[in-house]
DOROVEX-359439 format. One record per residue (C-alpha): z, x, y; residue in three letters. Coordinates in steps of 0.25 Angstrom, whole numbers, plus 5000, padded with zeros to 4 digits. Layout:
BEGIN
ZXYAla/...
This chain:
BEGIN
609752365619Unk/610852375606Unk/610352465596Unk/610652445580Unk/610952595579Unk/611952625569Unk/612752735567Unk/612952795553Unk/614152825549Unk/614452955537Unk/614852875525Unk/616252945520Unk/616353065512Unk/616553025497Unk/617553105490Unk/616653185479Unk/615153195476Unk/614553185464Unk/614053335464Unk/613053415469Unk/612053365458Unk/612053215460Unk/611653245476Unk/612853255482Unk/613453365491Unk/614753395489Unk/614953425503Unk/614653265507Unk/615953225499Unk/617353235503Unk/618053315491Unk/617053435490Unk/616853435503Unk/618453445505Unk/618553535495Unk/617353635498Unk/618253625513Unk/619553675506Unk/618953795497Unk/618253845511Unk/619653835519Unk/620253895508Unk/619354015506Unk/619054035523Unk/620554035526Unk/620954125514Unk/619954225519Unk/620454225533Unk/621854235529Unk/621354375521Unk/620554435533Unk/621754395541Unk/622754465532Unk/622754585538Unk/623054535552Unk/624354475546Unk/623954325548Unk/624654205544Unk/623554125536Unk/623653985546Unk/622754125555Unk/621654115544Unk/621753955542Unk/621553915556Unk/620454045558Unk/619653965547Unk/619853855551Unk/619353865564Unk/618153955556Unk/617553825547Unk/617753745561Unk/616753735571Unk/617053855579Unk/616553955569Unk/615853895555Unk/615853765561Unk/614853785573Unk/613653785559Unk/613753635559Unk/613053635548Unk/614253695541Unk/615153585548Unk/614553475542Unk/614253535529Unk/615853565526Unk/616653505537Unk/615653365539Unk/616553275549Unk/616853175538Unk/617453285531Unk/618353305541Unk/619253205537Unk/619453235521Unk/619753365527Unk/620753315538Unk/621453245528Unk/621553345518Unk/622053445528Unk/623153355535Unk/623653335520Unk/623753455518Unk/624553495532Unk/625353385529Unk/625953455517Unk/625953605524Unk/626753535534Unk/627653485524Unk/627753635520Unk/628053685533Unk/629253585535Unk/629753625521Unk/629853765529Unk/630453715539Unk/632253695535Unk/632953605545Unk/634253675543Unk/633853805548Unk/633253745561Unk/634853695562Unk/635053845559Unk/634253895571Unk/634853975580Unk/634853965593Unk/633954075596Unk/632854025587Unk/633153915593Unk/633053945607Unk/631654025603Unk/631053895596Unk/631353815608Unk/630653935619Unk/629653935610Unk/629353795609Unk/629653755624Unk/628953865631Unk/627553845624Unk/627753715624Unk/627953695640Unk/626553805640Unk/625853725632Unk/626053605643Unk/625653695653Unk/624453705645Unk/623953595642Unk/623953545656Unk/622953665659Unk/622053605646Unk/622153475651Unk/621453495663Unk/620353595657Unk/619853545642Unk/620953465639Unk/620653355649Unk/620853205646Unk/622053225635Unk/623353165634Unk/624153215641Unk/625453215636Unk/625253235620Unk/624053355625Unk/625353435633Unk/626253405619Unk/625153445611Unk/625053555618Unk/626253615620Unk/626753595604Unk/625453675601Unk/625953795609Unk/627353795604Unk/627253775589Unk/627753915582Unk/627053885566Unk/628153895559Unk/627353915544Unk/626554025550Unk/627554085557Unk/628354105543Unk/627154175537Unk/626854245548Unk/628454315549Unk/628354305532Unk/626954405534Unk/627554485544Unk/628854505535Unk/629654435548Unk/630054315541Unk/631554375538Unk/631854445550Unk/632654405563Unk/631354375570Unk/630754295558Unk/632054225558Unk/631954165572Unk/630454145573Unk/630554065561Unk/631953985566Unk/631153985578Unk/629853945573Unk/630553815564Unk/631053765577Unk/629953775583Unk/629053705571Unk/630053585572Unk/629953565588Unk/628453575587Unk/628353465576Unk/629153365586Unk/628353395597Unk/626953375589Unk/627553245584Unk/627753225601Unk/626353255603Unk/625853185592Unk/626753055596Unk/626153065610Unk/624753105606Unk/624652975598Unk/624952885611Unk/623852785611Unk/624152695621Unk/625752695624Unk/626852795624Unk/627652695616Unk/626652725605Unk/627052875605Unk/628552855607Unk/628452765593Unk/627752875586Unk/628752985590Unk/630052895588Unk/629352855573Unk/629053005570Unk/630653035573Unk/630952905567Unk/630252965555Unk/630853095555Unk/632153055557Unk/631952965541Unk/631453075536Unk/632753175540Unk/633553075533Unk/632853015521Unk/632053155517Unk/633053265514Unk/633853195505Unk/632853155497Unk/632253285498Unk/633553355493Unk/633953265482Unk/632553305477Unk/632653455479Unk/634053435472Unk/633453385459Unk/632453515460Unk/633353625456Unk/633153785457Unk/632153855447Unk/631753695441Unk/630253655445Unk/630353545456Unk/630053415451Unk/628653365454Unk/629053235459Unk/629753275469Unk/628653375474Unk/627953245473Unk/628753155481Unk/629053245493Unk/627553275492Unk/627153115495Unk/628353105505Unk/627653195513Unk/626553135511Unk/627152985515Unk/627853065527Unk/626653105533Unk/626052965532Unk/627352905540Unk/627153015551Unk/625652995552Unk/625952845552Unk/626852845563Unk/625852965570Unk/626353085569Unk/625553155561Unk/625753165546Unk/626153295546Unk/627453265551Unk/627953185540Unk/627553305530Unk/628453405539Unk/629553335543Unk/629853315525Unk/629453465524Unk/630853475534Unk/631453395528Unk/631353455514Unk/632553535508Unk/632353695509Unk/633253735497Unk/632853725484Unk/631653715475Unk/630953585480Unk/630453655495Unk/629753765486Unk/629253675477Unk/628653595486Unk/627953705494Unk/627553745480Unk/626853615477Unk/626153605490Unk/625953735499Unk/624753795491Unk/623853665491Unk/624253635503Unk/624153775512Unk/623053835502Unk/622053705503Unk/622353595512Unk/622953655523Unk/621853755527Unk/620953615527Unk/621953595541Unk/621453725548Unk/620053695546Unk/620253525550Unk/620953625563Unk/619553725564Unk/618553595564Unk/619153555574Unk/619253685582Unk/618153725591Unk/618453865596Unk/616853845603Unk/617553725611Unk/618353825620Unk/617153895629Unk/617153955642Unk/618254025651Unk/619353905652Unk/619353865637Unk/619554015632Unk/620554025645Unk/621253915640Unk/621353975627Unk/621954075632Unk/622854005642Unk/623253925627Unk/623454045619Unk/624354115631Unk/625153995633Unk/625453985619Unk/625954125619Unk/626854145631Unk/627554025626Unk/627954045613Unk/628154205615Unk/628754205628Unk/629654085626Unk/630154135612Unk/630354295617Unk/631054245629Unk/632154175621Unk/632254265612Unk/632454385621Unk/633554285627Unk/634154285612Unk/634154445613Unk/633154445603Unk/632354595604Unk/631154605613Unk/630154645600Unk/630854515592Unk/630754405605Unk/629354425605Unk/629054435590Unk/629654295589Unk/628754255600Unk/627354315592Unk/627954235580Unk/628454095589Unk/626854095592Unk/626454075579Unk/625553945579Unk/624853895566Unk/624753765556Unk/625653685565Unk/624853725578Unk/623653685571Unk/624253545567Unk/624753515582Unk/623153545587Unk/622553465577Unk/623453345579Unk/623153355594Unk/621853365591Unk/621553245582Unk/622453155593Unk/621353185604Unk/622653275612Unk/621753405609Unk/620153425612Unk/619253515604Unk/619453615613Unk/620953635616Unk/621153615601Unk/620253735599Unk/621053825609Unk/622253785603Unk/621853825589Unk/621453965595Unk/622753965603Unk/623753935587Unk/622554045581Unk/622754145591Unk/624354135593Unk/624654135577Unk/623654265574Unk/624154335585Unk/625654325579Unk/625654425567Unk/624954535574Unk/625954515586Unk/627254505578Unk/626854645570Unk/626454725582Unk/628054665588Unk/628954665579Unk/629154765565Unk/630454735560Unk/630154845550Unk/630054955562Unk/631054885569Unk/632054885557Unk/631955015553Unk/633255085556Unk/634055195550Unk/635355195541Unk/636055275531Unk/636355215519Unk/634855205514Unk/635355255499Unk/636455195488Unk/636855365491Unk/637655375501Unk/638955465505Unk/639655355509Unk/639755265499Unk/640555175506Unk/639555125515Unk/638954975513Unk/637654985502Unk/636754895507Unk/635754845495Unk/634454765496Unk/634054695484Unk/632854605481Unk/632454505473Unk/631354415469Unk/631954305461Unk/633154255455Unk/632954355442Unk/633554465448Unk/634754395456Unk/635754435445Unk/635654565443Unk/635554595458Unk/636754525460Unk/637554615450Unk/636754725455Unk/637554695467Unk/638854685462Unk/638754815455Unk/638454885469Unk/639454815478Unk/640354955476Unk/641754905474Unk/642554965484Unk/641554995494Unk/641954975508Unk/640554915515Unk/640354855500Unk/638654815496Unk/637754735506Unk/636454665498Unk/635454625502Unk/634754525495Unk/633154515499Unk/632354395490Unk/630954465490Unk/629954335493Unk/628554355493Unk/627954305504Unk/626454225497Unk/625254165503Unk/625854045505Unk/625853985520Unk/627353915517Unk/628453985521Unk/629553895518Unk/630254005507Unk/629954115516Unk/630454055527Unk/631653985519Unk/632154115514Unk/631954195527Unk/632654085534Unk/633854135525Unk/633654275526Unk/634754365529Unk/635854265529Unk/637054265521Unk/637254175508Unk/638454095514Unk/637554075527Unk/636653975517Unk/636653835516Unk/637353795504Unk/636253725498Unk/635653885495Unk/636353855480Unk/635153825475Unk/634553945477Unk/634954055466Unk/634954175475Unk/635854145485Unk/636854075475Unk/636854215466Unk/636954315478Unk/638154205486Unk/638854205473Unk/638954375471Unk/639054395487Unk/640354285485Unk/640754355474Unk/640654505478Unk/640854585491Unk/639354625492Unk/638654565507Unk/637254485500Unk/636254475511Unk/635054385507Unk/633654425513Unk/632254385510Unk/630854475509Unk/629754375511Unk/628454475510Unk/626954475502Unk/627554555489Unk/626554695495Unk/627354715507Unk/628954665501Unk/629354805502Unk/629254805516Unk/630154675517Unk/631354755506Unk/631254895515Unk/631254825529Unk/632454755524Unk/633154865517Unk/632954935531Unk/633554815539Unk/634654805531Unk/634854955528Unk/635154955513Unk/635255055503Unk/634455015493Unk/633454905490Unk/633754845475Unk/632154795470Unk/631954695459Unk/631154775447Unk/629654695445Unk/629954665432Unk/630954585425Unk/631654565411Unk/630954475401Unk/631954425390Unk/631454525379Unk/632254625389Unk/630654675393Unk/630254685408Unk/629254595414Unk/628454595429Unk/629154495437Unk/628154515449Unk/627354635450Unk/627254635464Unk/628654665465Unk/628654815460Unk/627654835471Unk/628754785479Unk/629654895473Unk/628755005474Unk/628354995488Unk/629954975491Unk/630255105482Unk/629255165492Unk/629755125506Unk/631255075506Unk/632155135516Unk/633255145507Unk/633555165490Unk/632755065481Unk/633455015467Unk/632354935458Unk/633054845449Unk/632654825434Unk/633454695433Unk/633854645417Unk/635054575420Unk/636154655425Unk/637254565424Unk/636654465419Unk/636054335424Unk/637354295435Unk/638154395444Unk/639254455436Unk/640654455444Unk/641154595449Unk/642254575438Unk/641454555429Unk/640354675430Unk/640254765419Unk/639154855419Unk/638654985415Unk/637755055424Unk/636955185420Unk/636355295430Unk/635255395425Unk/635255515433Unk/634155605432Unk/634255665447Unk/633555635460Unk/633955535473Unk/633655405465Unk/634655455452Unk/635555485463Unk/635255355471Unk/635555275458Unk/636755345454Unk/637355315469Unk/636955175465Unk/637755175453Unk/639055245457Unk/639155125467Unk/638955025455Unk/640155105447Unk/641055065459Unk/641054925452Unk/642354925443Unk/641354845431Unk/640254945433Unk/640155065423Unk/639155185428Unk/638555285417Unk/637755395424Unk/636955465415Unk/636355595421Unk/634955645413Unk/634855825415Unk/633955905406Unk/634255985396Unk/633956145401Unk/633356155387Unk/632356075388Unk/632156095405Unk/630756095407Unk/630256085391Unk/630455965386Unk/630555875399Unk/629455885408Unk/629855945421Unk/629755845435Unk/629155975442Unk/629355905456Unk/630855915451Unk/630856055443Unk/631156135458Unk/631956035465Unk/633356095461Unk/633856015476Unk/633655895469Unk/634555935456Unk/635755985465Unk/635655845472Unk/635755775461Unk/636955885456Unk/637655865469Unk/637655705469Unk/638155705454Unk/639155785458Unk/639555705470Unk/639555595461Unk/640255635450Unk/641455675460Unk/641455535466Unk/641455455451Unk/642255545443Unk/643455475443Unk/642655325441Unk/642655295425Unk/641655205426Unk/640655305429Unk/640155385419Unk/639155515422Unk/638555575409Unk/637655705410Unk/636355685398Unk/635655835396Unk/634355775391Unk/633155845383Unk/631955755385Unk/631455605389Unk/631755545377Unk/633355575378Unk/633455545392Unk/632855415387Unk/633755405376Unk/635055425385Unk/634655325394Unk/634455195384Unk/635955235379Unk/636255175393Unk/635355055389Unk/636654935390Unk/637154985403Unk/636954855415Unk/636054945423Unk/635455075423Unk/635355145438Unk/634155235439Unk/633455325450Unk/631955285452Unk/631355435455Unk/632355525447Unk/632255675447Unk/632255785437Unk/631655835427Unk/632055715416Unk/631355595424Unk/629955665421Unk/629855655405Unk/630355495410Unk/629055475417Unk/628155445405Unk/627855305410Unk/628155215422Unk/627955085421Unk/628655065434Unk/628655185443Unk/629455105454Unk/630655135444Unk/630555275442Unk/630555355428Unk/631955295422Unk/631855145428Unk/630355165420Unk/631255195407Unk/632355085410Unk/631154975412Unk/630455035399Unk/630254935386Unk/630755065379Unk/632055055386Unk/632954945380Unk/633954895390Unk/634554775398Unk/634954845409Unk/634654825423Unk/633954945431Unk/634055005444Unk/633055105448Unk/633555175460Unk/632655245473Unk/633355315483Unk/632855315497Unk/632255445503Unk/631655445515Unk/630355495510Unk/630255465493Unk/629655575484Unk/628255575483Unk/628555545465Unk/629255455472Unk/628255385477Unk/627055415469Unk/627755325459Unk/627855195466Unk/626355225467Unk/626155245453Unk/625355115446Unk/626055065434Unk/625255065423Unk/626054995412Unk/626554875420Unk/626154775409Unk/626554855398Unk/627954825398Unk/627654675403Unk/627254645391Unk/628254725381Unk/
């Protein structure tokens, strides 16, 4: 007999409660409930991501560990807390929240993604994309055959092999670039082709998700599927030619340095928006339509930096971590039990392996790429991530993955992406492997005629100018091998999971201007340095450090030792206010300095910039300036002095050399006496044997002035030196020797510069010259040397805020 049972239904969660002391509990409305769900996330992946620091772990590590943590394989198995914070009708609040936020990450991701260099790739990042996809692919059949006939049984079968095989071969290419970033990879040969590589690789895995996705949704007929997949294209194929040029007309109208218009960030916001809900509509997935205008986007400019601006840190900060967690309830590691479900993981993890690594080191080896490097971009082509998360949870939702297989496969994408860094250091270290001897580590040299190579960094356009004069004033006029620079823009690398600068500037690294797409005009720095390298005989070689500011140095000195320059040109912290004063720029960056002073394998010039030239390049015609050395004695004084002597061969460069000695009077009286200096009489016939080797060589060039100064005490040698206060630039030596430099060492406000760059950077010192504060390299630097750069600085602020 028919029953009238009825089953009850859980009425819908309201959207807000009216508080804690009205009867309510937050946790049984939607908004509180969500929000309390973000601030845990948050807090539990932050956490993770710190323990996991050390381990050198890209965060995506952390987001799915914690995930799967508040799932039910770890917090999850209290169902108490289950239904308390993640109650099922939650689930879809939080699912909703989550996919809108992935919709816009992988808006972000196509923004990192540039169409034109995937026209650029080579065929040997190209022949590696395609092993690297086909190989795993064809394993990942295999596979999923075995699965079928173990816990798989009863599946589709042929979106469960597609399905299958995309998850095996996708290479993430967002982590992938913070993973080379981290490692300091992301500018070398092998970061170049991982991430060619990789881009390929991101694009063929999209199309073959869309396949499996296409076929997954079959209901009843194979028409059905062939509809969605021709609509998908149909789609895509608008987009290529109805998107860029209203995407360019709208990055034309937002010109360098001016803040992007809100209305634009607006529109293109709400097209990704409309995007997704044509692709979800047609069925495949709303992510597509967000990625595709994230392509489709135009690299240059301010508008792609603007819009990362606008949306990555709500986005990757909030919303997306909700995605690992919607992954981790879903996950179930206590589903794979006994000898054939932990066999089959392992079977998984394998396959996934040997495919991607021996399919991408095989072709490299066939390109003659080094042993070493072959399978360092197979570590790296293994990289799984957000994308490989994405591809399991779709299959999962359309019924194509159980509980089970989805929980291997999560454990497969965990284990492959955490084993990558530690695989990659142990491999490959570019530093041991670039470490190489040459000669010309010095400005010094006995044959002068020799190419002088120079590295010279910068931050920001500020210090463009004067570098660029800089440069012209050490091109050496009638030297045969003429002046190599190269030009390293120091980016710091943040916390922020986008790598569409990083990988934007890396993609140019190393190339020369005229190799650039003309529609580089907009960006100032490679206008300025095409213009001078046009204009004058100096070879400009732009490069890129992309580094945490604490370990930058180690990107300037491996680069100085690739490219075997002379001497590393550093921009000074501070800059020139308008009043003429100095103020910090960034005060991270004479850490920078310090540590580079302390470890370059080569001379080190820090440059105190106040405008030498002015604000544009001045033409070789046109140079007219005086440049003054002060020569106490010692390797740096003579450093500098070799520096200047090269500058004096310009024919609009005057050179006044002012040597400081002691008056024997007053020898040990009224100067205090540098006791370390007193018995070094080796030092003082250096110094007495270069002076005369340089005097020989310039005594017939009148625009070399040498003048000998007999001083008393600290006072005159400070008087003597503001008479030189209009010269263009003063040339000084860091660690000056003798007797003098001590009654100079009354304060330091910077030690990196020494006694004399402290006096030129003084309020005292009236001046609107530039500064170059010169370290010679030694092999092993003098242990004053090096206390200094140790010494804390005690008097920062006070001339900040004179």
């Amino acid at each position: 007999m028919a029953t009238n049972t009825t089953v009850k239904c859980p009425p819908p969660m309201k959207a807000t409660s009216d508080g804690a002391f009205q009867g309510d509990n937050p946790l049984d409305y939607a908004l509180p409930l969500v929000m309390l769900q973000i601030c845990l996330v948050a807090v539990l992946t932050r956490v993770l991501a710190y323990l996991l620091r050390p381990l050198r772990q890209p965060r995506v590590i952390a987001e799915i560990i914690g995930g799967v943590l508040l799932g039910p394989s770890a917090l999850g198995r209290n169902q108490k807390y289950l239904h308390a914070l993640f109650p099922p009708r939650s689930l879809t609040v939080l699912d909703t929240i989550a996919n809108l936020g992935l919709l816009f990450f992988l808006f972000l991701v196509g923004l990192e993604l540039d169409p034109r260099s995937l026209k650029r790739t080579g065929k040997q990042a190209l022949s590696i994309a395609v092993a690297g996809i086909s190989l795993p692919f064809i394993l990942g059949i295999g596979t999923s055959f075995v699965l079928r006939e173990t816990i798989s049984v009863g599946v589709s079968r042929a979106p469960f092999l597609v399905f299958m095989g995309v998850a095996l071969s996708i290479t993430a290419f967002p982590v992938l670039a913070r993973i080379l970033a981290e490692l300091k990879l992301l500018t070398t040969d092998v970061g170049q082709m991982a991430m060619s590589a990789a881009a390929v690789n991101d694009v063929a895995a999209w199309i073959l998700l869309a396949l499996a996705i296409a076929l997954s949704g079959a209901g009843n007929s194979p028409l059905v599927s062939l509809w969605v997949f021709l609509c998908g294209s149909g789609f895509i194929i608008l987009c290529i030619f109805v998107a860029p040029p209203i995407f360019k007309w709208m990055a034309r109208r937002c010109p360098e340095g001016e803040p992007v218009d809100e209305i634009y960030v607006c529109a293109t916001l709400v097209a990704v928006l409309a995007a997704g809900f044509v692709t979800d509509s047609i069925g495949i997935h709303a992510l597509f339509g967000a990625f595709v205008l994230g392509v489709l986007v135009p690299k240059e400019g301010p508008f792609a930096g603007a819009l990362v601006e606008k949306v990555e840190d709500l986005v990757s900060g909030l919303f997306l971590p909700l995605y690992f967690v919607s992954s981790g309830l879903k996950t179930n590691v206590a589903t794979i039990q006994g000898a054939q479900s932990w066999g089959l993981l392992v079977l998984v993890i394998t396959t996934a392996c040997v495919g991607k690594i021996a399919g991408t080191t095989a072709v490299s080896l066939l390109f003659k790429v080094p042993f070493k490097e072959a399978v360092t971009l197979g570590f790296l082509m293994n990289t799984k991530g957000l994308v490989e998360l994405i591809v399991l949870n779709i299959g999962k939702d359309r019924g194509v993955l159980n509980d089970q297989t989805f929980a291997i496969m999560v454990l497969m994408a965990l284990f492959t992406t955490f084993i990558t860094t530690p695989l990659v250091v142990s491999i490959y270290k570019p530093a041991q492997m670039a470490r190489s001897e040459y000669k010309n580590r010095t400005i010094k040299r006995k044959d002068s005629s020799s190419q002088l190579r120079i590295l010279t960094c910068f931050q920001s356009t500020r210090n463009i100018p004067t570098l660029i004069n800089l440069m012209e004033a050490s091109r050496g006029i009638g030297k045969r091998e003429g002046l190599r620079v190269y030009a390293m823009h120091l980016m710091e690398l943040s916390e922020r999971s986008s790598a569409i600068l990083m990988v934007h500037k890396a993609r140019k690294n190393g190339m020369p201007f005229w190799n650039k797409s003309q529609d580089s005009g907009s960006n100032q720095i490679v206008v300025a340095f095409e213009a001078f390298q046009h204009l004058s005989q100096v070879s400009i070689r732009p490069t890129t450090a992309i580094s945490p500011m604490s370990s930058m140095h180690e990107d300037i000195c491996s680069s100085a030792q690739r490219k075997k320059v002379a001497m590393i040109i550093l921009p000074f912290h501070k800059h020139q206010r308008l009043d003429g004063h100095l103020e910090t720029t960034r005060a991270d960056l004479r850490y920078v300095n310090r540590r580079v002073l302390e470890c370059a394998p080569c001379s080190v010039g820090i440059l105190i910039d106040r405008g030498l030239g002015g604000t544009s390049h001045v033409s070789a015609s046109n140079v007219e300036y005086t440049i003054a050395v002060f020569f106490f004695g010692g390797h740096d004084d003579r450093e500098a002095l070799s520096y200047g002597a090269r500058m004096a061969e310009h024919p609009g460069i005057s050179l006044n050399i002012v040597r400081f000695t002691i008056d024997p009077k007053v020898a040990g009286g009224t100067v205090r006496l540098d006791i370390n200096d007193q018995d070094r009489p080796e030092a003082r016939s250096e110094d007495e044997e270069f002076l005369a080797e340089f005097n020989q060589k310039v005594s017939k060039d009148s625009s070399i002035t040498f003048e000998e100064r007999m001083i008393k005490d600290a006072q005159q040698t400070v008087d003597v030196m503001r008479s030189y206060n209009r010269c263009n630039l003063f040339l000084v030596g860091r660690m000056p020797e003798g007797q003098l430099v001590a009654a100079l060492n009354r304060r330091r406000e910077c030690p990196e510069l020494g006694p004399v760059g402290n006096l030129l950077i003084s309020p005292d010192f009236s001046t609107t010259a530039s500064a170059l504060v010169v370290q010679q390299y030694r092999s092993q630097l003098p242990t004053e040397s090096l206390n200094s750069l140790k010494e804390d600085d005690t008097t920062e602020g006070e001339y900040d805020s004179q």
